[in-house]
Wavefront OBJ file of the C-alpha trace (Angstrom):
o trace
v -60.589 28.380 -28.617
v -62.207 31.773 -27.520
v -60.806 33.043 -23.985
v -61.360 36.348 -22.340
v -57.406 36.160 -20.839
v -55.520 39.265 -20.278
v -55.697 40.584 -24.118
v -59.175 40.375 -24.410
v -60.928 43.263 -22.423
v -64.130 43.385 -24.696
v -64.680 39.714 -23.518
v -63.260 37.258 -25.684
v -60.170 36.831 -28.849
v -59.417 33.847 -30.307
v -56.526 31.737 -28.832
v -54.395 28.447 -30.729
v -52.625 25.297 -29.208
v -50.640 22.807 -30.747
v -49.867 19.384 -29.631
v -47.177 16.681 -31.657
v -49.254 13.529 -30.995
v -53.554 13.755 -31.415
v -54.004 10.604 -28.587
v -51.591 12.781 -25.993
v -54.621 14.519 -24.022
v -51.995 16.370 -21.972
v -49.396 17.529 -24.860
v -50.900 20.718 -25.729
v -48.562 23.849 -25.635
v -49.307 27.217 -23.919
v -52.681 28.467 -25.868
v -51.117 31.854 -28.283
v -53.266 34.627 -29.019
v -54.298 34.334 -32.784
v -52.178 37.373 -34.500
v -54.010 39.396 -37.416
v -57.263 38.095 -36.007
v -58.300 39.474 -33.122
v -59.619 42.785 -32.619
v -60.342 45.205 -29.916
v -64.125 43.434 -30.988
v -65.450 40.147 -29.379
v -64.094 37.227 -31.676
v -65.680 34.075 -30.734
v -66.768 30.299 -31.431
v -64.024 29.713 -34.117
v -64.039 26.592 -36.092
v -60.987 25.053 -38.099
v -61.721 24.367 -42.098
v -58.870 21.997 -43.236
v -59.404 22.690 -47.118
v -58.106 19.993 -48.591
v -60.224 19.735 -51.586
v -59.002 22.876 -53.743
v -55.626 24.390 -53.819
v -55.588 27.043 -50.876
v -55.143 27.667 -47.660
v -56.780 26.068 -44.300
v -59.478 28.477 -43.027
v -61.145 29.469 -39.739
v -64.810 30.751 -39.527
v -65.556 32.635 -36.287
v -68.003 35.294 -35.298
v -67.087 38.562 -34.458
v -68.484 41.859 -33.311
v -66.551 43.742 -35.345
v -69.647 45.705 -37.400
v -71.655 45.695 -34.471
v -73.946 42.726 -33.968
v -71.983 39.026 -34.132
v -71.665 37.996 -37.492
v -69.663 35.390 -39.115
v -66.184 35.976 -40.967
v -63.576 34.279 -42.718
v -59.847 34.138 -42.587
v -56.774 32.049 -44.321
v -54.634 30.637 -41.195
v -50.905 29.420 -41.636
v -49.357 28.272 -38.270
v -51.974 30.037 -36.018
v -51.530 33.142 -37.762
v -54.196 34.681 -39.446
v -53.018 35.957 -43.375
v -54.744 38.420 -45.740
v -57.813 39.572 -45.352
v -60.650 38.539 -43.255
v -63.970 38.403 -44.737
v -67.253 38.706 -43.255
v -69.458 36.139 -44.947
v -72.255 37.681 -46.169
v -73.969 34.520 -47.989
v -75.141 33.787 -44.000
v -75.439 36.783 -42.402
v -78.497 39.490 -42.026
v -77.801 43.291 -40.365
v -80.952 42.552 -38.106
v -80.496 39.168 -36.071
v -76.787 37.690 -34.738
v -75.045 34.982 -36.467
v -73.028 32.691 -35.404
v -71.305 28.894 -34.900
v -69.866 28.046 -38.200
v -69.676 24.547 -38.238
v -68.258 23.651 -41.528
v -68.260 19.703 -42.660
v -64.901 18.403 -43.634
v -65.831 18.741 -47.314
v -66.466 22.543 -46.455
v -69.987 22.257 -48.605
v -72.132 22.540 -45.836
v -72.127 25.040 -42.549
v -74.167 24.891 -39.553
v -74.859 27.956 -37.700
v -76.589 29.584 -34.956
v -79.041 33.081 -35.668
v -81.582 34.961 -33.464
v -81.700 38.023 -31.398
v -82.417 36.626 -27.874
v -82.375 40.455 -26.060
v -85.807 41.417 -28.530
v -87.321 38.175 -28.436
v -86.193 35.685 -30.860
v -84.448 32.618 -29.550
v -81.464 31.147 -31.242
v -82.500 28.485 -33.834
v -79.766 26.532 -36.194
v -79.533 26.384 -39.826
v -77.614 25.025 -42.033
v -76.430 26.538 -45.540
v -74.617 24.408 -48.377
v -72.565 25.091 -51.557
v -71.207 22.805 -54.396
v -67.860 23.361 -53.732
v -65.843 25.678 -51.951
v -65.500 28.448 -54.196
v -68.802 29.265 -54.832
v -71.057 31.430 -52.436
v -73.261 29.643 -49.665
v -76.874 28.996 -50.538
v -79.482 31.260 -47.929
v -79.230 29.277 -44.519
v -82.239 27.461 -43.836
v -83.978 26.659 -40.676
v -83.546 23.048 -39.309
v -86.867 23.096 -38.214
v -88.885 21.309 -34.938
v -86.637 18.246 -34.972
v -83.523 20.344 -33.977
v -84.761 23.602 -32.516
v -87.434 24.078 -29.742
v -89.853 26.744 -30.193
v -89.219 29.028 -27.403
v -85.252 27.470 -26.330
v -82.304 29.121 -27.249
v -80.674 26.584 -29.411
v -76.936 27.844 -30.629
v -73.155 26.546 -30.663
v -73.887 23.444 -33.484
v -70.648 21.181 -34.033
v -71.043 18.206 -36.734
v -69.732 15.425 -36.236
v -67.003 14.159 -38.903
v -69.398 11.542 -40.614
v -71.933 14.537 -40.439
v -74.732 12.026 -39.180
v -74.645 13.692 -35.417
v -75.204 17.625 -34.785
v -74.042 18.492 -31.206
v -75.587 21.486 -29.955
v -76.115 24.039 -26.793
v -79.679 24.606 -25.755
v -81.449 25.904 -22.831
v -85.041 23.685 -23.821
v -87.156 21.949 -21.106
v -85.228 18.499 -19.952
v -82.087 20.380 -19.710
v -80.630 20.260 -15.800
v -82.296 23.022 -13.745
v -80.074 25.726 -13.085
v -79.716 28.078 -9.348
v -83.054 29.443 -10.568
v -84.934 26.558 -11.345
v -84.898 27.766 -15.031
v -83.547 24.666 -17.273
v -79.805 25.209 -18.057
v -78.219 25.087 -21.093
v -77.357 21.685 -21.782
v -75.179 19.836 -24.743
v -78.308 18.068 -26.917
v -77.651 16.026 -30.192
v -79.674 15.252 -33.632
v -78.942 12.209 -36.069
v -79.492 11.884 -39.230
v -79.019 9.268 -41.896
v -77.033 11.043 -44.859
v -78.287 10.587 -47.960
v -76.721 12.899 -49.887
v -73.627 13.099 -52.263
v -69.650 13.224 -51.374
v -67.403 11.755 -49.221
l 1 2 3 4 5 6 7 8 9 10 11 12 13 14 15 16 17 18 19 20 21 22 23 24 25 26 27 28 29 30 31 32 33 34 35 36 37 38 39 40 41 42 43 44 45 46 47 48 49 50 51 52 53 54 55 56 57 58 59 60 61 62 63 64 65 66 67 68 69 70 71 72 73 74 75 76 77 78 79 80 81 82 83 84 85 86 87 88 89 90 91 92 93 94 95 96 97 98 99 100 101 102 103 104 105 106 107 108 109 110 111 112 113 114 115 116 117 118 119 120 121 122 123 124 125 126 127 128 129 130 131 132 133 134 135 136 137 138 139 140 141 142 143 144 145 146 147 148 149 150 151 152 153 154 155 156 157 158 159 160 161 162 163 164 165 166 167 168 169 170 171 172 173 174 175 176 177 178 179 180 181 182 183 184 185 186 187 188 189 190 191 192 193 194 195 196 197 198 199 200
C-alpha cells in the first residue's frame, strides 16, 4: 500500500501487511514500512508480481519520483523487504510525460499502466505493454485507445483482474459522481474484454 504516515514527509513510501488466513478480512498485522525501498522520493501505487514462472524472486513494480518525474521501477521483495537493486524500467518509461500503475498479469507478460502530464495539458491515458516471457524487455506501451480512455478525462490507477478479462480503473470522465465543485469526480470505471490470446 502507499501511505503518507509519519516516515513519509515527501508524501507517500510504500508500506506491507501480512495476514495467516486470505478469507480473515480483519487478520492483517500492523502495515511495516517497506525497508531498502523507500526513499526520501514519493514511492507510490505498488503492485505485487508473484513470479512463479521462472526461477527468481517475487517482484514489486511501483512508481517513484526518485529521477524527478514518476516513473516506474522494479525491485526483488523477500518478506516485505526489498533486496538488490531497484531498477527503473525503462522499456515503459519516457523523460517527458509521468508513468505510472504497473499492473502486471499473473503470468507477468503483460503490464498496464498509466502516462500523461496532467499540469501541461495531457490527461492520463492507459496502456498496456507485453513481453514473451519475463526475462525479456517490455514491448513500447501502447495506447488502449477510445474504448478505455476518454479524450479529455484523466484516466490512471489500472488493476487487471486475475482472468485479465476486466481492467479496473480511476477516472475523472463525464458520468463520474459530481464532486464539491460540480466538476465530475474521479470514479472507479471498468473495461471487459474477451481474451483471445495465448497462456494460462
Amino acid at each position: 500500500m502507499e501511505s503518507s504516515r509519519t516516515t513519509a514527509p515527501t508524501g507517500g513510501d510504500i508500506w506491507v501487511s501480512w495476514r495467516h488466513d486470505i478469507f480473515d478480512d480483519q487478520g492483517w498485522t500492523d502495515a511495516v514500512n517497506v525497508t531498502g525501498l523507500n526513499l526520501d522520493s514519493r514511492e507510490g501505487t505498488p503492485h505485487f508480481f508473484e513470479n512463479e514462472e521462472r526461477p527468481g524472486l517475487p517482484q514489486l513494480f511501483f512508481s517513484s519520483t526518485r529521477n524527478g518525474f514518476f516513473d516506474i521501477w522494479v525491485a526483488d521483495v523477500v518478506n516485505g523487504s526489498a533486496v538488490g537493486a531497484t531498477n527503473r524500467v525503462n522499456d515503459v518509461n519516457t523523460d517527458e510525460l509521468l508513468e505510472g500503475g504497473a499492473s502486471i498479469t499473473h503470468d507477468g507478460l503483460e503490464m498496464f499502466l498509466f502516462r500523461g502530464r496532467a499540469q501541461i495539458g495531457i490527461p492520463f491515458d492507459i496502456f498496456s505493454a507485453t513481453r514473451p516471457d519475463v526475462g525479456a524487455p517490455w514491448s513500447a506501451p501502447v495506447n488502449l485507445g477510445p474504448a478505455v480512455n476518454h479524450a479529455t478525462a484523466n484516466d490512471q490507477e489500472p488493476e487487471i483482474s486475475p482472468d485479465r478479462t476486466t481492467l479496473f480503473f480511476a477516472s475523472n470522465r463525464p458520468g463520474s459522481v459530481p464532486g464539491p465543485t460540480g466538476a465530475p469526480s474521479i470514479d472507479i470505471w471498468a473495461s471487459a474484454r474477451a481474451w483471445g490470446g495465448k497462456g494460462k
